[in-house]
C-alpha positions as CSV (number, residue, x, y, z in Angstrom):
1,X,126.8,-93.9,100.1
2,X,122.8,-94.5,100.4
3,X,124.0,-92.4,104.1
4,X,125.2,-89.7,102.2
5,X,121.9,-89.5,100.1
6,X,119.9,-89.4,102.9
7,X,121.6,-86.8,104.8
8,X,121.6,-84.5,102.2
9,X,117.4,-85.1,101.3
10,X,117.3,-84.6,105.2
11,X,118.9,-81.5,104.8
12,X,116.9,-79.8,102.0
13,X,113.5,-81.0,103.5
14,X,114.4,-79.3,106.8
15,X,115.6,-75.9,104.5
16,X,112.0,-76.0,102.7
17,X,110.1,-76.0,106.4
18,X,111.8,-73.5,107.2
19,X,111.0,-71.2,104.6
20,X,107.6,-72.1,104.4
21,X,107.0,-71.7,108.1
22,X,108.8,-68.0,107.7
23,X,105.6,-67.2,104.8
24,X,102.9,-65.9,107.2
25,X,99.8,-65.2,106.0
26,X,99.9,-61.4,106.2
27,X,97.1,-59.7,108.4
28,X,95.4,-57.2,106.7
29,X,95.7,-53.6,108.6
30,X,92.6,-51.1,108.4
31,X,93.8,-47.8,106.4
32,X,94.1,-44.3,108.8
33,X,91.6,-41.9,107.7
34,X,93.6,-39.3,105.4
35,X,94.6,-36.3,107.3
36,X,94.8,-33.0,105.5
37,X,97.6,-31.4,105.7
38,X,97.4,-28.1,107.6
39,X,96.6,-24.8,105.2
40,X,100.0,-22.9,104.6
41,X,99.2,-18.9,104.8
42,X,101.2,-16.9,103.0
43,X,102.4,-14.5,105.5
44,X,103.8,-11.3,104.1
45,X,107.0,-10.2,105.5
46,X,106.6,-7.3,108.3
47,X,106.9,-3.9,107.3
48,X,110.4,-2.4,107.0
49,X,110.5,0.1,110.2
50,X,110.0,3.7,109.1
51,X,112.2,6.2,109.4
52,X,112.0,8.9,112.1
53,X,109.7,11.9,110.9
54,X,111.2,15.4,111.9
55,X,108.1,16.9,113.9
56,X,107.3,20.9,112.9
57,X,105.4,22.7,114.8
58,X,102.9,24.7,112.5
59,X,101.0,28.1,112.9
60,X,97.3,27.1,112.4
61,X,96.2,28.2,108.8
62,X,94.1,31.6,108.9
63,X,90.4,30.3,108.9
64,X,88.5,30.3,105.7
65,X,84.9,31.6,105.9
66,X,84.2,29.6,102.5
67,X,84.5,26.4,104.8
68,X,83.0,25.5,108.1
69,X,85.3,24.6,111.2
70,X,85.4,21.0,112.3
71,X,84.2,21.8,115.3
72,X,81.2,24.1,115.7
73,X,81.8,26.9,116.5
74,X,79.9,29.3,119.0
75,X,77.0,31.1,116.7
76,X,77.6,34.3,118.7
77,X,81.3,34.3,117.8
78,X,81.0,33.8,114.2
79,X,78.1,36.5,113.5
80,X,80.2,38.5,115.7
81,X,83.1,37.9,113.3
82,X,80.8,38.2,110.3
83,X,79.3,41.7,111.3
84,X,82.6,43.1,112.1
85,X,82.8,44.9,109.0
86,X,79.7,47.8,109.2
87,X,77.0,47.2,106.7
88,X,74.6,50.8,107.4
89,X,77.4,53.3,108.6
90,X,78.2,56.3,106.9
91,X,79.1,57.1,103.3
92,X,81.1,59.9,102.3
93,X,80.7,60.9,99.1
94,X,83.8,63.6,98.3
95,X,82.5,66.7,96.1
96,X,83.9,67.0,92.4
97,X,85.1,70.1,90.9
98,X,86.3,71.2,95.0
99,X,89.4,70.2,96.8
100,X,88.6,67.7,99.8
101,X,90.9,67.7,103.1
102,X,89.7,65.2,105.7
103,X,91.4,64.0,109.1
104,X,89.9,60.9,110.2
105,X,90.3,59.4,113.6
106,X,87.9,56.8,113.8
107,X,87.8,54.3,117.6
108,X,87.1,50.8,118.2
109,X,83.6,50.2,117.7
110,X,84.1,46.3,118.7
111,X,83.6,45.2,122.2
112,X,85.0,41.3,121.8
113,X,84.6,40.6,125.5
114,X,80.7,41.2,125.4
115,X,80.5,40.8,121.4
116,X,78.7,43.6,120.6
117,X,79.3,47.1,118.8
118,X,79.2,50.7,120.2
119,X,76.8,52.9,118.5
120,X,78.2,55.3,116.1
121,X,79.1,58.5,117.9
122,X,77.1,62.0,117.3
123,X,78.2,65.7,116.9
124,X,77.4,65.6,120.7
125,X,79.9,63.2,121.6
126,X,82.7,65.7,120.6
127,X,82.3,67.0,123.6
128,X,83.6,64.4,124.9
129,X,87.7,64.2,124.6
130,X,88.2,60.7,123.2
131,X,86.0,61.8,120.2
132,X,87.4,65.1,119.9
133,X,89.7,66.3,117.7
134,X,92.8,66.7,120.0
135,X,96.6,66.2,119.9
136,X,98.1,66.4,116.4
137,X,94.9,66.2,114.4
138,X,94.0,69.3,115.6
139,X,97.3,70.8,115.2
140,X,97.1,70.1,112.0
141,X,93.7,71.0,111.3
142,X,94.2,74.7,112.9
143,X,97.5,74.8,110.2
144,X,95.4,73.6,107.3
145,X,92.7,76.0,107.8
146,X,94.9,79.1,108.3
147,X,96.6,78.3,104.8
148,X,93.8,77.2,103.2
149,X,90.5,78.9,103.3
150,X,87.2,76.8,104.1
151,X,85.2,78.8,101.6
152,X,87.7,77.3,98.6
153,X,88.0,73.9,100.3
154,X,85.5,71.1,101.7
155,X,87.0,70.6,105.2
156,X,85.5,67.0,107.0
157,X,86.6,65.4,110.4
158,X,85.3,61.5,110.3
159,X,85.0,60.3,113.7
160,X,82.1,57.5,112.3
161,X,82.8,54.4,110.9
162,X,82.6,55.3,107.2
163,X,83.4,54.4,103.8
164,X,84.9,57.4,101.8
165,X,84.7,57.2,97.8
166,X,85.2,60.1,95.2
167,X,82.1,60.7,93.0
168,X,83.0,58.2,90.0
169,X,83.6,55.6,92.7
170,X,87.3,54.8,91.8
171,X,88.8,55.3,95.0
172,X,87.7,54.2,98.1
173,X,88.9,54.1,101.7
174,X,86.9,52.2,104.0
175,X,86.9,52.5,107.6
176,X,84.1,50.5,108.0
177,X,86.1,47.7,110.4
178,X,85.0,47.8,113.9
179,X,87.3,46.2,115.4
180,X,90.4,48.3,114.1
181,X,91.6,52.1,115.1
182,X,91.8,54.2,112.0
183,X,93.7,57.4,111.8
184,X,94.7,59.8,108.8
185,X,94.9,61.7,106.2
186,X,93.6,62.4,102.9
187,X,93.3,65.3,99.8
188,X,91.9,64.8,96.8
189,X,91.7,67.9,94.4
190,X,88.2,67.4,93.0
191,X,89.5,66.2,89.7
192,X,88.7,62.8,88.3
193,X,91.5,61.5,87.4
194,X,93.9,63.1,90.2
195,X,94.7,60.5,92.8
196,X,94.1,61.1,96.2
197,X,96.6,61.7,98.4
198,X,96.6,60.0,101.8
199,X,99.5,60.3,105.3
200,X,99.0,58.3,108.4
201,X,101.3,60.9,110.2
202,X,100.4,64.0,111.4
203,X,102.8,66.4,110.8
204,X,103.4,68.9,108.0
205,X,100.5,68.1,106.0
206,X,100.2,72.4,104.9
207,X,103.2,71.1,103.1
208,X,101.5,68.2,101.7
209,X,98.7,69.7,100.1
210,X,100.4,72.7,99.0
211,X,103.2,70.2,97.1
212,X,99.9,68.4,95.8
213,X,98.6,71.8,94.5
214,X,102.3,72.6,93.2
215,X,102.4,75.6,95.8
216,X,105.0,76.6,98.4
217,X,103.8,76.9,101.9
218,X,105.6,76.2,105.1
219,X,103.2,74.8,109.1
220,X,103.5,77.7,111.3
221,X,104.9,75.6,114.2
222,X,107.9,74.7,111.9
223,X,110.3,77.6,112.5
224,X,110.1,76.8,116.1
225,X,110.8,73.2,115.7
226,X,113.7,74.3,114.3
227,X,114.7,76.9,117.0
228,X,114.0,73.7,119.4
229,X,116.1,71.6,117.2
230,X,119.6,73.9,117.3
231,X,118.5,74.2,121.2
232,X,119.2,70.8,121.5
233,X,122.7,70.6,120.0
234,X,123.7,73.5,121.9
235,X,122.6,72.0,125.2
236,X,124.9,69.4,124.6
237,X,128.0,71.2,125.1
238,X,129.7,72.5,128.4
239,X,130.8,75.9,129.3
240,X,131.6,77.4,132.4
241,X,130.3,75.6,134.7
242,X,129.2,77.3,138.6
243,X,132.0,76.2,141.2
244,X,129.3,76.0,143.3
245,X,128.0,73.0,141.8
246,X,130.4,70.5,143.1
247,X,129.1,70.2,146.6
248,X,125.2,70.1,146.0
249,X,125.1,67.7,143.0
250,X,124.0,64.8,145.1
251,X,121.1,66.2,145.8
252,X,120.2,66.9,141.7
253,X,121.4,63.3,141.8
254,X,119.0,61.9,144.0
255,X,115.9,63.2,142.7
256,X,117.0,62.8,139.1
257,X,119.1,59.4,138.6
258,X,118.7,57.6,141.4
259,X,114.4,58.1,142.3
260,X,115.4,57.6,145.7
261,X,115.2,60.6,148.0
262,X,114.8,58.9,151.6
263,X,118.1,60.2,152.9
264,X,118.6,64.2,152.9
265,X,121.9,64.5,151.8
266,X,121.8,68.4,152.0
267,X,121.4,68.4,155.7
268,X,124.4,66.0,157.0
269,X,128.1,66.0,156.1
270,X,129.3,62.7,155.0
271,X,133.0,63.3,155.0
272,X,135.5,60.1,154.9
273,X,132.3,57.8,154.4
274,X,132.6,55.6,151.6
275,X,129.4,53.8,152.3
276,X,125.7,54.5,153.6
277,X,123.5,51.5,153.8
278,X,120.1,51.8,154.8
279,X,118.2,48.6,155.6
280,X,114.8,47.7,157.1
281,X,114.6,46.9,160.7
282,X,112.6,44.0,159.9
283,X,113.1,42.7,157.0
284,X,117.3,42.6,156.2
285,X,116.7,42.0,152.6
286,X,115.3,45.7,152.1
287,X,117.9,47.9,151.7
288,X,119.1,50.6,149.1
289,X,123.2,51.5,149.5
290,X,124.8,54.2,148.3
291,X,128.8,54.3,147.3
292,X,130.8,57.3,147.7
293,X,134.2,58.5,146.6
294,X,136.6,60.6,149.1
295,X,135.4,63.7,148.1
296,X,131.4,62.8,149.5
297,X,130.0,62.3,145.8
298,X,127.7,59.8,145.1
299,X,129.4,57.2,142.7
300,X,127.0,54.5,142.9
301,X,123.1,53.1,144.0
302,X,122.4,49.6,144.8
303,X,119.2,48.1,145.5
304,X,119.2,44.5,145.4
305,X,120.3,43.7,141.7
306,X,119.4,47.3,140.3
307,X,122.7,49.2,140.3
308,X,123.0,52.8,138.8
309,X,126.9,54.1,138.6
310,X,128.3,57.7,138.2
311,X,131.5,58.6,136.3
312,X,133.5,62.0,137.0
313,X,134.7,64.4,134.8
314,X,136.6,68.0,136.3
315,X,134.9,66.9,139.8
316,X,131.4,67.2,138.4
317,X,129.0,64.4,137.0
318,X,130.2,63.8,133.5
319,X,127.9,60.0,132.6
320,X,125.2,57.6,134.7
321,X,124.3,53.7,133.8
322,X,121.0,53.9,135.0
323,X,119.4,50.7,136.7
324,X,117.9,50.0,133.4
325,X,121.4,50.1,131.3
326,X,120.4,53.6,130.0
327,X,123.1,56.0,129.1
328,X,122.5,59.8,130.5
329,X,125.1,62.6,129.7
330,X,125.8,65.7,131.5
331,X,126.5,68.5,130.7
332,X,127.1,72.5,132.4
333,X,126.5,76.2,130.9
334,X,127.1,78.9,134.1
335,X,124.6,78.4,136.6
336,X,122.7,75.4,134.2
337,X,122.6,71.4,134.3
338,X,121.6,70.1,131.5
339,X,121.0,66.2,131.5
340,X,120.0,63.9,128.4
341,X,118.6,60.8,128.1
342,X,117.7,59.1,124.9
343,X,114.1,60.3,125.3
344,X,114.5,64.2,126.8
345,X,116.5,66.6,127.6
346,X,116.2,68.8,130.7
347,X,117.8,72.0,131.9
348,X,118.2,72.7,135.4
349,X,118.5,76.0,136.6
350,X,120.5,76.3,140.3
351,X,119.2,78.9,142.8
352,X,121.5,79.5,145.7
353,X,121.7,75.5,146.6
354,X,118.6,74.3,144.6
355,X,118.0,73.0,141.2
356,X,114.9,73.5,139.3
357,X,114.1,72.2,136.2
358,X,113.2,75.4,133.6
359,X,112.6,73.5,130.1
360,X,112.3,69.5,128.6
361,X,112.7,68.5,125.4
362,X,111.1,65.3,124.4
363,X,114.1,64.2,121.6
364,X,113.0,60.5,121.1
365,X,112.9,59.6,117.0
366,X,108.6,60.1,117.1
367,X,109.1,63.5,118.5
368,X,111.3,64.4,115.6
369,X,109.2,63.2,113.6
370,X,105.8,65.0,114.7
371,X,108.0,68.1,115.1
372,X,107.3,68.7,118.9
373,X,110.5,68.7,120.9
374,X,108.9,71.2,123.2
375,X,106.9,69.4,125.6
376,X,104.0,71.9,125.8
377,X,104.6,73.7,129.4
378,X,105.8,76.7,130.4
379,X,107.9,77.1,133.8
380,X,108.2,80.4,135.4
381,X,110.0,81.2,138.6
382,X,109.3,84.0,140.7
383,X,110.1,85.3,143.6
384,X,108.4,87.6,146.5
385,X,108.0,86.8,149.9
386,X,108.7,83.3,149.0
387,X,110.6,81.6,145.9
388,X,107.8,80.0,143.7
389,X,108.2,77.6,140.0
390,X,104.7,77.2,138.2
391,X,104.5,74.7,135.6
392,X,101.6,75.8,133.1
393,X,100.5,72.7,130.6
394,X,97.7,74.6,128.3
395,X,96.8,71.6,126.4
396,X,95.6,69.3,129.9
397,X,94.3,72.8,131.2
398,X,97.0,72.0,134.3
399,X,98.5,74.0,136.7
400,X,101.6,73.1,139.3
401,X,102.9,75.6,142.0
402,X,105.6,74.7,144.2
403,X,106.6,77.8,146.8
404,X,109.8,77.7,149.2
405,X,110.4,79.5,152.3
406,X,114.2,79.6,151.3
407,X,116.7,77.9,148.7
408,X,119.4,77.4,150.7
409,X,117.7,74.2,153.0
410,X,117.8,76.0,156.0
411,X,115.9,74.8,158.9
412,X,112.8,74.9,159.4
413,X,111.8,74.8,156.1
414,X,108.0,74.7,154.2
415,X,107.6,73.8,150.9
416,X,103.6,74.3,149.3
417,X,102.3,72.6,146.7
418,X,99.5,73.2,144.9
419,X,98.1,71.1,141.9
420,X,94.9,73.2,139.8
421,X,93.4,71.2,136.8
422,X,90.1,72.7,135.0
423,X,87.6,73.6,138.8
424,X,89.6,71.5,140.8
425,X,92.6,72.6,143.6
426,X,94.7,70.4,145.6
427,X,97.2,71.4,148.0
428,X,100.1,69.7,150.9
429,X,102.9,70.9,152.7
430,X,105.7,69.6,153.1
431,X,108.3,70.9,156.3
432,X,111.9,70.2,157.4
433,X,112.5,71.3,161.3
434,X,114.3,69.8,164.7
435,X,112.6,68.3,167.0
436,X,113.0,68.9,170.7
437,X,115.6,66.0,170.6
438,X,117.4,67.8,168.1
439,X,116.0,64.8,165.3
440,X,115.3,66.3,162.2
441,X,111.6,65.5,160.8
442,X,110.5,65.6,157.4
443,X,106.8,65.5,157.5
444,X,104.0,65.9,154.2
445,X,100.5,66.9,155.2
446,X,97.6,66.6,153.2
447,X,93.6,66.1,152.8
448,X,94.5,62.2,152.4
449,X,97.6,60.8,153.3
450,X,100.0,62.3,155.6
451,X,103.9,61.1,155.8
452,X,106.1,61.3,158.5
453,X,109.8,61.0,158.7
454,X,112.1,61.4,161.4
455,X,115.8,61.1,161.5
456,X,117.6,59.9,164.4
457,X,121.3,62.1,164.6
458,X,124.1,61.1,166.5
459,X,127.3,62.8,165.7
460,X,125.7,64.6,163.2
461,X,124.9,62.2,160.8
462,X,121.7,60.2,161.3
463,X,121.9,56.3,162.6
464,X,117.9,55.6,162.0
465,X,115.1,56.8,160.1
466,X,111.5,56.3,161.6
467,X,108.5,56.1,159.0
468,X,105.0,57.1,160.1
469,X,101.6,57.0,158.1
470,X,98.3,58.5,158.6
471,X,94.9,59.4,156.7
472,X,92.5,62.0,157.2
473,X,92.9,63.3,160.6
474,X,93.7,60.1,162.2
475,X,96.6,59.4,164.4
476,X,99.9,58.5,163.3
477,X,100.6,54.8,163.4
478,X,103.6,52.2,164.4
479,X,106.6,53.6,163.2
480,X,108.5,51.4,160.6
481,X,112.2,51.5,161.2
482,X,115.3,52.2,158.9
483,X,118.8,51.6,160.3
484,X,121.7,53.1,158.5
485,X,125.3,51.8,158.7
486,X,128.6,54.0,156.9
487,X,131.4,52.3,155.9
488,X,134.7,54.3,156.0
489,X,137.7,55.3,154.3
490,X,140.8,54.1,155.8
């Protein structure tokens, strides 16, 4: 029993060591300094991405003298700009109580390349043509005088830079702007309160005053614009047309459609060719072809991409396509050609195996509206010794007279020009003969350049063309040479 005691004190004594010897004395620890914690930014979230702007591209605004440009300017520029408009030039003061007519054709004054200003042009300067009164204005000054006398009216041509104004200053026109052209027309009855009455066209202004004045007058030159105008529509018809024009047309065709006379059709026979292509020597890509039909008309010019195609009618040229996409009509009356293009109208007259033109009419919409169809010159033929056409332009003070040793391009053959305008005379000659080796030479002589042509012929039709230049009195030079290939019907 005592044995049971002791075991059991032995027991709990060794259970208290224990637990005593597992209560340490803690060791005391040395705090860690106190760390801040890191500063948390608020980070706004990125931007949403914009959307794509649609780019214009926009006209700079006009500049606004009120404001300076960003970047300066050049001083010479802006004063230039700033003077543009004439400060000291004329005044024209209209009289009261007396009808005013005044045509006003005032020039540039503005140089912009040098920046400066002409000087205002004097009563002596009208001498000169680009001051002058000329063209429509005095047309229509000539008309106005003739129906209304000077004594009655106050007649002024402006060719200053000027401002105009009536006496009570109500109505102005300024033409004071350098750099702009001013034509036209004004009337103004003397009256105070009657408005003046102003045209930029030049045409029918007789009318124009007199409806202003409530009278009925009519331009001189109207009654033949008229006569002009019924001309026109009957050119446009056919009638009777020469049986002799079928076999010389090419040539009227040449010099009128095509612009391209370096082969002489009238000299050769072309029968069964369907093709004629003349090309450089040298140079392959230089070549002009002409396309024929079986009966040896010209139907069609090539050269390069430029094409100009004839259509038939009764065996005669009826329409042409021109290079340019033009549309010319033809049209026949007896022995005449008439052909018309949207801006003229000419009338061919044929003489033995010639054409020559004998009136144009200049039918474009500004010509109607000026009233001058007639192209100012007056063609005369004559013939004596030889057969001669003088062209007479009045208003250029121009003469041009071509003479002919015969009409039917027989060999040898002279043609003589001569161009006269005001003291001074030009003259060449141009002649078509055989040569000893039976070539035929085309060759144009004058003071400065001289031309020569000659045609190599073999069976009759020529298989070359060699081109010779020469000035003054110097020899001729290398010949350039033309070969020409036909093509043939089958």
């Amino acid at each position: 029993m005592k044995k049971t005691y002791l075991l059991l004190l032995f027991f709990c004594l060794s259970v208290a060591n224990v637990a005593l010897a597992q209560q340490k004395t803690p060791v005391k620890k040395s705090n860690p300094p106190k760390i801040k914690p890191p500063k948390i930014y608020n980070v706004p979230p990125p931007p949403p991405v914009p959307k794509q702007m649609e780019v214009k591209t926009v006209n700079p605004p006009k500049p606004d003298v009120s404001y300076g440009p960003t970047i300066m300017a050049d001083p010479s520029v802006s004063k230039f700009e700033k003077s543009m408009i004439c400060q000291d030039c004329d005044t024209l003061t209209l009289d009261a109580n007396k009808p005013s007519i005044i045509i006003y054709d005032v020039k540039w004054m503005a140089d912009r390349q040098s920046r400066t200003f002409r000087k205002q042009p004097t009563e002596k300067d009208l001498t000169n043509n680009y001051f002058a009164l000329q063209g429509l204005g005095k047309r229509e000054w000539e008309e106005l005088r003739k129906n209304f006398p000077e004594g009655d009216f106050s007649y002024h041509y402006v060719y200053r830079s000027t401002l105009i104004t009536t006496p009570n200053k109500k109505q102005i026109l300024s033409l004071l702007d350098r750099g702009e052209r001013h034509e036209g027309f004004l009337y103004w009855s003397g009256k105070e309160n009657d408005s003046i009455v102003s045209k930029k066209d030049m045409a029918r202004l007789t009318e124009t005053v007199a409806s202003a004045r409530g009278e009925k007058k009519t331009s001189s030159y109207y009654s033949n614009f008229a006569k002009d105008s019924i001309a026109v529509v009957k050119f446009q018809q056919t009638k009777n047309p020469s049986p002799n024009f079928a076999g010389n047309m090419n040539v009227l065709l040449q010099q009128e459609i095509f612009d391209e006379t370096i082969l002489p059709v009238q000299f050769f026979n072309f029968d069964k060719v369907s093709k004629i292509t003349i090309q450089s020597a040298k140079e392959a890509n230089k070549q002009v072809v002409f396309k024929l039909n079986n009966k040896g008309q010209f139907v069609q010019l090539k050269e390069r991409s430029d094409s100009t195609v004839i259509t038939y009618k009764d065996n005669l040229p009826y329409q042409a396509i021109d290079r340019y996409k033009n549309t010319i009509n033809f049209c026949y009356q007896g022995d005449t050609v008439i052909i018309k293009e949207k801006q003229y109208l000419k009338v061919n007259k044929m003489v033995d195996r010639m054409f020559f033109e004998v009136k144009r009419f200049n039918i474009s919409k500004e010509n109607y509206a000026n009233m001058t169809l007639n192209n100012g010159a007056d063609i005369k033929l004559s013939k004596n010794s030889n057969f001669c056409v003088t062209e007479y332009q009045d208003e250029r003070d121009l003469a041009l007279k071509t003479c002919y040793s015969n009409t039917n391009w027989e060999l040898p053959l002279t043609l003589t020009n001569t161009r006269s305008y005001e003291n001074e005379s030009n003259k060449s000659e141009i002649t078509y003969k055989l040569n000893d080796e039976k070539n035929l030479v085309l060759e144009e002589i004058n003071s400065r350049k001289s031309t020569k042509l000659e045609y190599v012929i073999t069976n009759g039709k020529p298989i070359s063309i060699k081109s010779f230049s020469k000035r003054d009195n110097d020899e001729y030079g290398e010949a350039y040479v033309l070969n020409i290939i036909y093509e043939y019907f089958k």
